[in-house]
C-alpha positions as CSV (number, residue, x, y, z in Angstrom):
1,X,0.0,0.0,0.0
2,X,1.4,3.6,-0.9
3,X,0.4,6.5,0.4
4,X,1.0,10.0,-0.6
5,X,1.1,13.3,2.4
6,X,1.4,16.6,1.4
7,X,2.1,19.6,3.9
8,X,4.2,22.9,3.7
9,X,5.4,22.0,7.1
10,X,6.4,19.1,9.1
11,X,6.9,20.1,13.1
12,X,7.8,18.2,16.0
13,X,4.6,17.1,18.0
14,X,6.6,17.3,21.1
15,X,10.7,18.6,22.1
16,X,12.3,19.9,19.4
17,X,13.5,16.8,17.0
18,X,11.1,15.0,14.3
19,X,12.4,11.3,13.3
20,X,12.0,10.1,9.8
21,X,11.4,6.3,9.6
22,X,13.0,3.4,11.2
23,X,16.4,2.1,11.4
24,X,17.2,1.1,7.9
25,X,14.3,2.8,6.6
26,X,15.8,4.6,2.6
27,X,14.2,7.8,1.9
28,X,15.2,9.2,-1.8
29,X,14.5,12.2,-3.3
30,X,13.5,11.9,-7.4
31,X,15.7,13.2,-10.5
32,X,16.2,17.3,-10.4
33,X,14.6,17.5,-6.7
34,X,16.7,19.0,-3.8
35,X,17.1,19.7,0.0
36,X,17.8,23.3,0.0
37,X,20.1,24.0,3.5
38,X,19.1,28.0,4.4
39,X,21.6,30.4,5.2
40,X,22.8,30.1,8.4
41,X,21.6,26.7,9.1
42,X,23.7,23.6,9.9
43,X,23.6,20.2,8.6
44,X,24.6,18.0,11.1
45,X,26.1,14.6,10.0
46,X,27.5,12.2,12.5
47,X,27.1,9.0,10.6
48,X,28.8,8.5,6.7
49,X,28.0,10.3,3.8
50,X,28.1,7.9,0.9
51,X,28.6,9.9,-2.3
52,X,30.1,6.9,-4.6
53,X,28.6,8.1,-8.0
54,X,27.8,11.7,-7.1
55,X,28.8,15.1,-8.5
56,X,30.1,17.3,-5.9
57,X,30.1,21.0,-6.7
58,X,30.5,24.5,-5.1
59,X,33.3,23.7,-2.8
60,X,36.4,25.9,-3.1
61,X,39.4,24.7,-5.2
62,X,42.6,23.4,-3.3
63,X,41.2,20.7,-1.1
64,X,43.0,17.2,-1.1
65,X,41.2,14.7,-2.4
66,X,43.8,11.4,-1.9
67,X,46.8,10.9,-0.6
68,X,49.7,7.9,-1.4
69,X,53.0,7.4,-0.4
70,X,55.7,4.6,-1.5
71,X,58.8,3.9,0.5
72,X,61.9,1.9,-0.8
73,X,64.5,0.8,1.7
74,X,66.7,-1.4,-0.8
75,X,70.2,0.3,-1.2
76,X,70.8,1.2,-5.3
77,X,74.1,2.1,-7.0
78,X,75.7,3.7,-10.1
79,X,78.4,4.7,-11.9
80,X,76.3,5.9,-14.6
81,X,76.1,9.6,-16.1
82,X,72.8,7.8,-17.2
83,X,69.2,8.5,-15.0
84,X,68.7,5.1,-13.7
85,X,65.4,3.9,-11.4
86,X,66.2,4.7,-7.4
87,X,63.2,2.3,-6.9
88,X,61.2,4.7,-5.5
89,X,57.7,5.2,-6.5
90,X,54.0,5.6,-6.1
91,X,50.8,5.7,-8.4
92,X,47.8,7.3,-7.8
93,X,44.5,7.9,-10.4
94,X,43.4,11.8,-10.3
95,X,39.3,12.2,-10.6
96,X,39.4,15.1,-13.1
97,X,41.6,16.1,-15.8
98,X,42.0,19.4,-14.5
99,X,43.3,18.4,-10.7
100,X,46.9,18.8,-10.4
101,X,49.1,16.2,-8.7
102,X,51.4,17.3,-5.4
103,X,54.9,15.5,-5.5
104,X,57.1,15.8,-2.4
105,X,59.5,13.3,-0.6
106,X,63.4,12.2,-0.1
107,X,65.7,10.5,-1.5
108,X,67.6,9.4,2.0
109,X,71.5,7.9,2.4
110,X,72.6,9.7,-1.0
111,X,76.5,8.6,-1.0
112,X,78.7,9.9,-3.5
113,X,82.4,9.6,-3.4
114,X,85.2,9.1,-5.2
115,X,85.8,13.0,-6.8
116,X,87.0,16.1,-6.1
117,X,83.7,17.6,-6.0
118,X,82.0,14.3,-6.4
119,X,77.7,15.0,-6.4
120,X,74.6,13.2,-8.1
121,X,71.4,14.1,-9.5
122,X,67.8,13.6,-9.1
123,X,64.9,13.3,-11.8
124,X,61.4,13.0,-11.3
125,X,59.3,10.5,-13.7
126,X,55.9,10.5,-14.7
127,X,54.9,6.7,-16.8
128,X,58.3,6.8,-17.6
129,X,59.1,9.5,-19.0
130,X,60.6,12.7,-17.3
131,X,59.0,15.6,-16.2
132,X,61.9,17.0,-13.7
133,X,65.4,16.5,-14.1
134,X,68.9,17.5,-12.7
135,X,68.1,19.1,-9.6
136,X,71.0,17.6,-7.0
137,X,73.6,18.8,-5.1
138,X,77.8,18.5,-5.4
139,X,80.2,18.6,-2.4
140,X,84.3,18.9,-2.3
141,X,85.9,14.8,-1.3
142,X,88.5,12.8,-2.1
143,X,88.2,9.1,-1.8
144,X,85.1,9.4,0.7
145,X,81.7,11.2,0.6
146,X,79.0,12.4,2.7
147,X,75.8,10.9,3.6
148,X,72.9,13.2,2.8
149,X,69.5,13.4,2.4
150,X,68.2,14.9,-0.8
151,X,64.4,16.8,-0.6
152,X,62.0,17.4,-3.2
153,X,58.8,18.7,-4.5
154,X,56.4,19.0,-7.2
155,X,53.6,20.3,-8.6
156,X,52.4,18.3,-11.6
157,X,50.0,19.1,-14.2
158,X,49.4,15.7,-15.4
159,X,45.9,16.1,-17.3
160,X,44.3,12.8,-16.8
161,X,42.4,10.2,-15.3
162,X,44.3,7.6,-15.9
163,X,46.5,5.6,-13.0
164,X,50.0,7.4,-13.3
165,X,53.1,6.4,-12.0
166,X,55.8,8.6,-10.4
167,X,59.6,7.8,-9.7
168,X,62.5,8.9,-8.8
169,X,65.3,8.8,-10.8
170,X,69.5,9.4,-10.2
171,X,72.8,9.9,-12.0
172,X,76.3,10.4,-11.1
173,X,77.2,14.3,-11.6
174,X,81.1,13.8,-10.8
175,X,83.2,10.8,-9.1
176,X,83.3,7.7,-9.9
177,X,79.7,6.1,-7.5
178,X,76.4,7.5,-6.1
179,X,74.6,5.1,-3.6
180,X,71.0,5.9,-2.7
181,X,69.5,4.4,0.3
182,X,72.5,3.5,1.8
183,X,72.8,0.9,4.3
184,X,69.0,0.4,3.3
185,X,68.3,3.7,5.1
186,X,64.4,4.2,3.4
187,X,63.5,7.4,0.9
188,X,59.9,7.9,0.3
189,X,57.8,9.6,-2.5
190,X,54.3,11.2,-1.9
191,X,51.8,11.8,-4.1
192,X,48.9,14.9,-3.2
193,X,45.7,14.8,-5.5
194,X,44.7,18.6,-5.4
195,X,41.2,20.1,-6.1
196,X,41.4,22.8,-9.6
């Protein structure tokens, strides 16, 4: 049996709250039709809002929407002049085109010896392909280096929707090896999605 009430105002009979249904009761509102919050009122939520398959509109732009990180504590070497993987990495899917992707981390135990300055570099990869390269550091040794921990960040522009992929990349700049996470010492990438 369905019933249909029609009234320009629904009041509590008694106190000050009116209930709607019973536990597990669904109320839905039909295509185009709204619940229009007045200025200056507050909707009070202290269960979940569920908005898997909705539109959300009107908020301000800036707001981050997902956060990942990836961590890699497996000490990598080169010789090579050559960008080559530092294994560190982390993919995350944006929900608009027009959302830009936060990059920030350290590469940590960066090692490089064996020049007088000896130094490496750092290069940031999107699906393979890079989107930041050279920025490093160089210091004055001989036979020995310096243990340092190399910082970095990145606002991306990726247009997409599409799982991406970031890494970090290294080279030697001068001497003769670059170690990154050294003694397994762990560098970590994270990845920001941010509201356009």
């Amino acid at each position: 049996m369905s019933s249909e009430v029609k009234a320009n105002k629904i009041s509590p009979a008694t106190g000050t709250t009116t209930t709607l249904g019973d536990a597990s009761d669904v109320f839905q509102l039909p295509a185009s039709a709204e619940i229009d919050i007045a200025s200056g009122a507050t909707l009070d939520v202290n269960g979940t809002i569920d908005v898997t398959g909705a539109t959300v509109t009107g908020l301000s732009a800036g707001k981050v929407l997902q956060v990942v990180q990836g961590t890699h504590a497996v000490a990598v070497s080169t010789a090579s002049t050559t960008y080559v993987t530092t294994g560190v990495s982390a993919s995350i899917t944006p929900s608009s085109t027009s959302n830009k992707v936060l990059v920030f981390g350290h590469i940590n135990s960066f090692y490089a010896y064996g020049g007088s300055p000896a130094g490496a570099y750092i290069a940031l990869y999107r699906g393979g392909s890079v989107i930041v390269s050279n920025a490093g550091w160089t210091y004055s040794a001989s036979t020995t280096g310096l243990i340092a921990s190399l910082p970095f960040n990145y606002l991306d522009s990726p247009s997409s929707t599409s799982s991406l992929t970031y890494e970090v990349y290294f080279k030697l700049a001068n001497g003769s090896n670059v170690n990154a996470q050294d003694s397994g010492n762990p560098s970590y990438i994270t990845l920001m999605e941010i509201e356009a």
